[in-house]
C-alpha positions as CSV (number, residue, x, y, z in Angstrom):
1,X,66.6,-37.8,-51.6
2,X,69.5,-38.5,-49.1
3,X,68.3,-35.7,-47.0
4,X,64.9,-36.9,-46.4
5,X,66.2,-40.7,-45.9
6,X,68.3,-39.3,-42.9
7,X,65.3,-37.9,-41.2
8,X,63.1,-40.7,-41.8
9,X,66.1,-43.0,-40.6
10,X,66.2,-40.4,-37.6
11,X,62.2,-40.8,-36.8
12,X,62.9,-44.5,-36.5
13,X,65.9,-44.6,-34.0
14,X,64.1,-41.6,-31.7
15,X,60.8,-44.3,-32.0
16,X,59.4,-43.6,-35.3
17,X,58.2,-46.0,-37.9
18,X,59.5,-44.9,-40.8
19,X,61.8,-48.1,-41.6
20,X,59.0,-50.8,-40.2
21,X,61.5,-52.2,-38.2
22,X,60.4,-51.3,-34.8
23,X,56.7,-51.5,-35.9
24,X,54.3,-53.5,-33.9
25,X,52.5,-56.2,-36.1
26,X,49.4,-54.1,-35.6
27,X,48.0,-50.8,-36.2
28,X,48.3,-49.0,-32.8
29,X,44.6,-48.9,-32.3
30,X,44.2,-52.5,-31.2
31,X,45.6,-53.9,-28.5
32,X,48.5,-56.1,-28.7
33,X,48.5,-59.8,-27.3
34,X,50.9,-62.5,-25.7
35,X,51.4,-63.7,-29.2
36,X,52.4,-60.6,-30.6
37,X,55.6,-60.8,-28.1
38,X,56.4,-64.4,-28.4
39,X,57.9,-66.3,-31.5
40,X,57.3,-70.2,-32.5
41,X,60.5,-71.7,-34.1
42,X,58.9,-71.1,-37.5
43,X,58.3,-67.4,-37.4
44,X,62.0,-66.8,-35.9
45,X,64.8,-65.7,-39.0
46,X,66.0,-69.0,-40.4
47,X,69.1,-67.3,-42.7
48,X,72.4,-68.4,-41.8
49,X,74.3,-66.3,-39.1
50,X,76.9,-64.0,-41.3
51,X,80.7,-64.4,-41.3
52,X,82.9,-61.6,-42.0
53,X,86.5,-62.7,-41.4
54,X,86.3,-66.9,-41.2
55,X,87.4,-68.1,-37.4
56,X,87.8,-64.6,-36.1
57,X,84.9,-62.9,-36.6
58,X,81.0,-63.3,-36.9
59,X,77.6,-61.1,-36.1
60,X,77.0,-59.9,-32.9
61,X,79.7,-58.7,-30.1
62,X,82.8,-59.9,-30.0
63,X,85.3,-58.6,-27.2
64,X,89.2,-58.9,-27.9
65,X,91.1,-58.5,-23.6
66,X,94.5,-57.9,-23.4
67,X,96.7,-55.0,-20.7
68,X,96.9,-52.0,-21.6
69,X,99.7,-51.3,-24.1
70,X,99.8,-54.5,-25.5
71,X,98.3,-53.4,-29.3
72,X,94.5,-53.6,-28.7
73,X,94.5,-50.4,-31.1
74,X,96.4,-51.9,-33.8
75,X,94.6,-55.3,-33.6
76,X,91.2,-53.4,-34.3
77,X,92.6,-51.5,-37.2
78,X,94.0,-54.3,-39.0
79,X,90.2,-55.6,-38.5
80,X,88.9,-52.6,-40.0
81,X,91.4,-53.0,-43.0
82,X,90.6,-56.5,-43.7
83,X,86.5,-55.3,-43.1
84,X,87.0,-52.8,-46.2
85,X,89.6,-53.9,-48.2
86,X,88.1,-57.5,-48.4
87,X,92.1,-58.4,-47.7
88,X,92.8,-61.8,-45.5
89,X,93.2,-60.6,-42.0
90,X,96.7,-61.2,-40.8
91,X,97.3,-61.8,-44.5
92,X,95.7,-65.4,-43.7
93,X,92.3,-65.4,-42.5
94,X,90.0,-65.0,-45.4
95,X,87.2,-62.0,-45.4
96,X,84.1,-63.4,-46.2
97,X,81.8,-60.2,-46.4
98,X,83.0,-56.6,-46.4
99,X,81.8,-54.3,-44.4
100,X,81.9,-50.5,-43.7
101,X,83.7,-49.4,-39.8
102,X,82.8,-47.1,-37.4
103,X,85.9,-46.6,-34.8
104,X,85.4,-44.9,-31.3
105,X,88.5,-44.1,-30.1
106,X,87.8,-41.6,-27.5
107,X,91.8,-42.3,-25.4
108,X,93.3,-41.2,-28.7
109,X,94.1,-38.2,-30.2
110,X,93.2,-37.4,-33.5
111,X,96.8,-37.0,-35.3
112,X,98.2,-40.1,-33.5
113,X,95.1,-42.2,-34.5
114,X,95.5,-40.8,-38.0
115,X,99.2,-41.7,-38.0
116,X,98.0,-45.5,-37.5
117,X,95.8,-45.5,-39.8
118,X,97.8,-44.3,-42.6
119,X,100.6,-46.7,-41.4
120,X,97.6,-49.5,-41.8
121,X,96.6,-48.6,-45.4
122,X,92.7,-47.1,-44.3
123,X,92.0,-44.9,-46.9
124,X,91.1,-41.5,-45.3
125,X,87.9,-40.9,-47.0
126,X,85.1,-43.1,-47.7
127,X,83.7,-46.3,-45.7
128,X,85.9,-45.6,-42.6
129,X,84.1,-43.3,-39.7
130,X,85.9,-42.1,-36.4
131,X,86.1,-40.2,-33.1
132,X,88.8,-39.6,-31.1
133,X,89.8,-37.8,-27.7
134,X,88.7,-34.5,-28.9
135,X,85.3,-35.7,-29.5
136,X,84.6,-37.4,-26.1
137,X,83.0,-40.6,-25.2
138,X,80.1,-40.9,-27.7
139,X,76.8,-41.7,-26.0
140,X,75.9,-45.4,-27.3
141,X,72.1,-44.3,-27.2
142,X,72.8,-40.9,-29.3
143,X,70.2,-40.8,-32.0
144,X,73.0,-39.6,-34.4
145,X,75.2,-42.8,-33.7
146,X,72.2,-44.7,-34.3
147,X,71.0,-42.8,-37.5
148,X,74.6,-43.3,-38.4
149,X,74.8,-47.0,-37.9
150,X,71.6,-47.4,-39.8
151,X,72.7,-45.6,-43.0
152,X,76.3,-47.4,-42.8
153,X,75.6,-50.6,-41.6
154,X,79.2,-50.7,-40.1
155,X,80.8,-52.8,-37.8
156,X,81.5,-50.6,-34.6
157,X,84.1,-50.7,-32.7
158,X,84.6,-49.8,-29.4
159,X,88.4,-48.7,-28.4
160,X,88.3,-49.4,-25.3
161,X,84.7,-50.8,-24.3
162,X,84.5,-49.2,-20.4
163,X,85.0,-45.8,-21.7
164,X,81.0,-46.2,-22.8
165,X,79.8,-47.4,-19.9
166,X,79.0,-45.5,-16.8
167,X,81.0,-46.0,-13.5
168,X,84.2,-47.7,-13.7
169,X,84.7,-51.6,-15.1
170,X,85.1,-53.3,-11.4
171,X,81.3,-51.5,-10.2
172,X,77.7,-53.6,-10.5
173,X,76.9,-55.6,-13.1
174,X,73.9,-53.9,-13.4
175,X,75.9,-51.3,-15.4
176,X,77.6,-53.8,-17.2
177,X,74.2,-55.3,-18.7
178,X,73.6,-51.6,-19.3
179,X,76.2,-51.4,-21.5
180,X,75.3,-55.3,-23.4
181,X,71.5,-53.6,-23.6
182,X,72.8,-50.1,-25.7
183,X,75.2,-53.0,-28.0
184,X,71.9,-54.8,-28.5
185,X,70.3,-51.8,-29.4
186,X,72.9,-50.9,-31.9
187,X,73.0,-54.4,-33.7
188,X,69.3,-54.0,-33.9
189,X,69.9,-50.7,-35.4
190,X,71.2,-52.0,-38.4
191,X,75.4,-52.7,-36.6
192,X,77.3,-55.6,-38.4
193,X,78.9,-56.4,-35.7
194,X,80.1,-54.7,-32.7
195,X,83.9,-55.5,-31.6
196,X,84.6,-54.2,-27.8
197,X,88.9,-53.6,-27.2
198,X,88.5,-54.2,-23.2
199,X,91.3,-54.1,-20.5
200,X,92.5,-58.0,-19.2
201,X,92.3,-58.6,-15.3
202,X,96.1,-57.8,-13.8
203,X,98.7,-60.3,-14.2
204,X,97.5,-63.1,-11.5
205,X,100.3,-65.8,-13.1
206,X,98.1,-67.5,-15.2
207,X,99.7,-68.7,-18.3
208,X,97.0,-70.9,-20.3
209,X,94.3,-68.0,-21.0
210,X,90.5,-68.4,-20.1
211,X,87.2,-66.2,-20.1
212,X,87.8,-65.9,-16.4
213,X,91.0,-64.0,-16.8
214,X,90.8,-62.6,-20.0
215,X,87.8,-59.5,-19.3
216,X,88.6,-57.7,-16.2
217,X,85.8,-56.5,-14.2
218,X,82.1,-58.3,-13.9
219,X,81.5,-61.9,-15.3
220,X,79.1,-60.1,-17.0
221,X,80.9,-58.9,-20.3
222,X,82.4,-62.9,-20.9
223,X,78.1,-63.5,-20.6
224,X,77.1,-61.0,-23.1
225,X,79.8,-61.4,-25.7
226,X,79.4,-64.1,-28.6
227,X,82.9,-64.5,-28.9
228,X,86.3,-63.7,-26.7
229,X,89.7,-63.4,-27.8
230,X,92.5,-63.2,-25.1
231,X,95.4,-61.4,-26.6
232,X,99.0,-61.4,-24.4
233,X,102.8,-61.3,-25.9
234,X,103.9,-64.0,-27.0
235,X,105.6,-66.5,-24.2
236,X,107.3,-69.5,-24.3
237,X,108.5,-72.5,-21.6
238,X,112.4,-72.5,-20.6
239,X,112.6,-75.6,-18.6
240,X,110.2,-75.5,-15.7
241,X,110.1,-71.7,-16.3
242,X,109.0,-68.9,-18.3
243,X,111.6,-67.7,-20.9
244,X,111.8,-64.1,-19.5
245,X,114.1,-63.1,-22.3
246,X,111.7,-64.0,-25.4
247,X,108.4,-62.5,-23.4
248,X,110.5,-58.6,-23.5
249,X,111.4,-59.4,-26.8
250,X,107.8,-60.3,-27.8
251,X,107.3,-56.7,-25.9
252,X,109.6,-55.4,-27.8
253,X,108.1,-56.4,-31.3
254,X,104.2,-56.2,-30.7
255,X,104.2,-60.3,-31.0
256,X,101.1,-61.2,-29.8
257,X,99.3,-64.4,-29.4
258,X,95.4,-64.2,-29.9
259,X,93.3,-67.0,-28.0
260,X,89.7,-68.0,-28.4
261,X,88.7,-68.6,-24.9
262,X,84.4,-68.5,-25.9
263,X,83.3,-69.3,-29.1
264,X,79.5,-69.6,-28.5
265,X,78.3,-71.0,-32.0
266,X,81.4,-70.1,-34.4
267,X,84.2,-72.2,-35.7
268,X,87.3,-70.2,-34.1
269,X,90.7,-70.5,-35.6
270,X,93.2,-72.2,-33.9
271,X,95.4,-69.9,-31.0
272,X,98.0,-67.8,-33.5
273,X,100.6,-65.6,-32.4
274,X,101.4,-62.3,-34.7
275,X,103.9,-59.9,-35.0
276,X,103.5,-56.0,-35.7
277,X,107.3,-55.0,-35.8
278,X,108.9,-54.2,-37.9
279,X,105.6,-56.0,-40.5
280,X,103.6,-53.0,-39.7
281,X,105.8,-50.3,-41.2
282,X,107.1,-52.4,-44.6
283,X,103.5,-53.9,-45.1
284,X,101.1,-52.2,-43.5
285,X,100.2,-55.1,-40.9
286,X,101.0,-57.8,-38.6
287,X,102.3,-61.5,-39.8
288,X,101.4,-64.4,-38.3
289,X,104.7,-66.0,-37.1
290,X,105.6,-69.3,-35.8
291,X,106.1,-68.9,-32.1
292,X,109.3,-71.1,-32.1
293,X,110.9,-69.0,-35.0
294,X,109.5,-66.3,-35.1
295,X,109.5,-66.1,-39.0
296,X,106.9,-64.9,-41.0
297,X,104.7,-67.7,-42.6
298,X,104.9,-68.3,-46.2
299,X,101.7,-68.6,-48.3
300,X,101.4,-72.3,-50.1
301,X,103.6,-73.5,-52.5
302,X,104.7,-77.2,-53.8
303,X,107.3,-77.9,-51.6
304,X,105.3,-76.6,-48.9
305,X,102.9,-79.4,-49.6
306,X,105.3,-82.2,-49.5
307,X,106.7,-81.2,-46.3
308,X,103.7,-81.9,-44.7
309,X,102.8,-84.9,-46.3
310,X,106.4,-86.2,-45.8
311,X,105.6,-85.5,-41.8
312,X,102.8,-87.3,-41.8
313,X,104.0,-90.0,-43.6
314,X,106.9,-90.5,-40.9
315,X,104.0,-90.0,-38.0
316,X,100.7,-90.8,-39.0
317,X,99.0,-89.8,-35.3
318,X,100.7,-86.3,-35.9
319,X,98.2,-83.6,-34.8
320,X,97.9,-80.6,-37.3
321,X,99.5,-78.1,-33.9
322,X,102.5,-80.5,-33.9
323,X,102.7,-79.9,-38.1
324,X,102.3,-76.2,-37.5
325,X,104.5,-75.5,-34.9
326,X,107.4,-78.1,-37.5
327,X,105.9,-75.8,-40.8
328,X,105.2,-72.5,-39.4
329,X,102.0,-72.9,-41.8
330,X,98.3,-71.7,-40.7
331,X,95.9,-74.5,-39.8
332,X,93.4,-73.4,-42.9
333,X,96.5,-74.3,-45.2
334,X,97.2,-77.4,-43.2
335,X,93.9,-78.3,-43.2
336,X,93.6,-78.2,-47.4
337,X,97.0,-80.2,-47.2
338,X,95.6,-83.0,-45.1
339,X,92.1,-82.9,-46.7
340,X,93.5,-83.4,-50.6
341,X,95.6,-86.5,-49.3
342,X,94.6,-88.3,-46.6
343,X,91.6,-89.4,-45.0
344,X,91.9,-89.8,-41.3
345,X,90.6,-93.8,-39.3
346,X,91.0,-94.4,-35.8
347,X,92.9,-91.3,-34.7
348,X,95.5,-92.3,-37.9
349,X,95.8,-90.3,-41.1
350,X,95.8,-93.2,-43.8
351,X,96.6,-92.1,-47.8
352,X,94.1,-91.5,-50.1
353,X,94.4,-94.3,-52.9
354,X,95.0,-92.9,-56.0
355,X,92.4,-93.9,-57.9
356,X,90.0,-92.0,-55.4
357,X,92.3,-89.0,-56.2
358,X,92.1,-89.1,-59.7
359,X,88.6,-89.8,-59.6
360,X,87.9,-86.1,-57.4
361,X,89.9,-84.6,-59.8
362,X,87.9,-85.8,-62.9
363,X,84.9,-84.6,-61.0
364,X,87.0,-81.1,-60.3
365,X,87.1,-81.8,-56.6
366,X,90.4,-81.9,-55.3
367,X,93.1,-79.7,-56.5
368,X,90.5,-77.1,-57.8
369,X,88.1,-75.4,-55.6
370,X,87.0,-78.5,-53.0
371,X,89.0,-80.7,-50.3
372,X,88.5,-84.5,-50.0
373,X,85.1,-84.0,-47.9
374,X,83.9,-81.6,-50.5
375,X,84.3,-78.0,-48.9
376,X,85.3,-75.0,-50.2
377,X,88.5,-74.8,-50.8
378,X,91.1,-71.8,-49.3
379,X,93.7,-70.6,-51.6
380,X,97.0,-68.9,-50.0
């Protein structure tokens, strides 16, 4: 019964074998080996690394840096929406796999956090866990968490990260790689991923974001994470300067733009900007926005298509940023646009004859569920 699979759970997180996971490959009587410690290529897991939301997030830790103030909170619930709704993040990135959320907030207060969530459409009972101020920092080694995380199999999230670790975020990287070996312990427990909201080093005037400025504190955090998003409000160039005006009104309506500064081995999406207000309270989410404009982006239609193939008919070097920032589309729409009618030669987008496009048709490739290379189509 469910009672007696939380204390066999329990025996395995306190050291037990109850699960097999932790087991040794041999009976505790004979003494283990080198061999027993160290893999060959074959005996390692060869099934594909797992994708939840395609470009943004994949297994393992993934840390999102921006100041303090900026929406880290609202980024990570829109996350956990898209996690159990199976709903596009941003209302454009697709989910690939669902998954439950555990969500330590321990610098919130319960009614405020509850407020947010409501406002965010996460239903209050169900696959979505939570502490808050009144329940304190949770120990990352707790056997609880861990029995917790087995049974759920829930992406963790961590608002903010330093609030688990001990000491404060500019101290010795030895507690930082603390902190990376109690995530490494809860992914092994059974975590489907574990996404860390951290603090970004202080304004230093750097405009293009990298993984040097993006994490504040040790170098160690931008080493242990899989992936790194910078997220800062939305600027743009006035001249030779920074348009002052459009960064407070960026301030003004949560318009952030998200940055992959360290992909590791995922495919990121291109740097977006979205915008919470006034989105958040008629929908329930942030809109991705064209920076310029600063209007939501519509999904695909007909005429949509045309416009971009009209723009690359004019310019056939066009780059797919260049069509974005003209269509206020997404690159994953783009991309389907380009794919279905043109193949690109020598740095040149060239037309796909015809009679190739009615022959992918015939086949059901193009305009059904495949692009022009034969991928997975994305519907929007």
């Amino acid at each position: 019964n469910r009672q007696e699979q939380a204390e066999e759970l329990l025996k395995w997180v306190k050291g037990g074998s109850a699960t097999g996971q932790n087991d040794s490959s041999k009976p505790p009587s004979e003494e283990r080996t080198w061999r027993d410690l160290f893999h060959t290529g074959s005996e390692l897991d060869c099934t594909p690394g797992r994708v939840f939301i395609k470009g943004i997030l994949e297994e393992g830790i993934t840390f999102f840096g921006a100041h303090s103030g900026t929406g880290k909170t609202w980024i990570g619930l829109s996350i956990a929406h898209a996690l159990l709704s199976g709903q596009s993040l941003f209302g454009v990135y697709p989910v690939v796999q669902k998954t439950n959320v555990l969500y330590l907030v321990p610098e919130m207060g319960g009614r405020k956090f509850r407020e947010r969530m409501m406002k965010m459409r996460i239903l209050m009972d169900g696959e979505f866990f939570c502490q808050t101020v009144r329940d304190g920092a949770c120990d990352l080694e707790d056997p609880l968490l861990l029995q917790a995380i087995a049974i759920t199999r829930a992406t963790l999230i961590l608002d903010t990260a330093i609030r688990f670790q001990a000491g404060d975020e500019q101290s010795s990287t030895q507690q930082a790689q603390g902190l990376g070996a109690k995530m490494f312990k809860l992914i092994n427990a059974g975590a489907a991923a574990v996404i860390c909201m951290h603090h970004r080093k202080k304004e230093l005037g750097d405009i293009n974001p990298t993984l040097a400025n993006t994490l504040r504190g040790t170098g160690d955090f931008g080493a242990m994470a899989d992936c790194v998003w910078c997220v800062g409000h939305a600027r743009r160039r006035k001249g030779k300067n920074n348009d002052d005006e459009y960064e407070e009104e960026s301030r003004q309506l949560t318009r952030l733009t998200l940055t992959c500064v360290k992909p590791r081995d995922m495919e990121p999406a291109d740097p977006f900007t979205i915008q919470g207000r006034p989105h958040i309270n008629e929908k329930g989410d942030f809109v991705v926005v064209d920076k310029e404009e600063s209007s939501p982006q519509e999904h695909a239609s007909k005429d949509g298509d045309e416009q971009v193939i009209e723009l690359v008919k004019a310019d056939s070097s066009i780059g797919k940023q260049t069509i974005r920032r003209k269509t206020g589309f997404g690159i994953p729409r783009i991309d389907r646009i380009l794919n279905g009618n043109f193949v690109k030669k020598n740095g040149l987008w060239e037309p796909i004859p015809p009679t190739a496009l009615s022959l992918e048709r015939e086949r059901g490739g193009i305009g059904s569920n495949e692009d022009a290379n034969g991928m997975p189509g994305m519907q929007f």
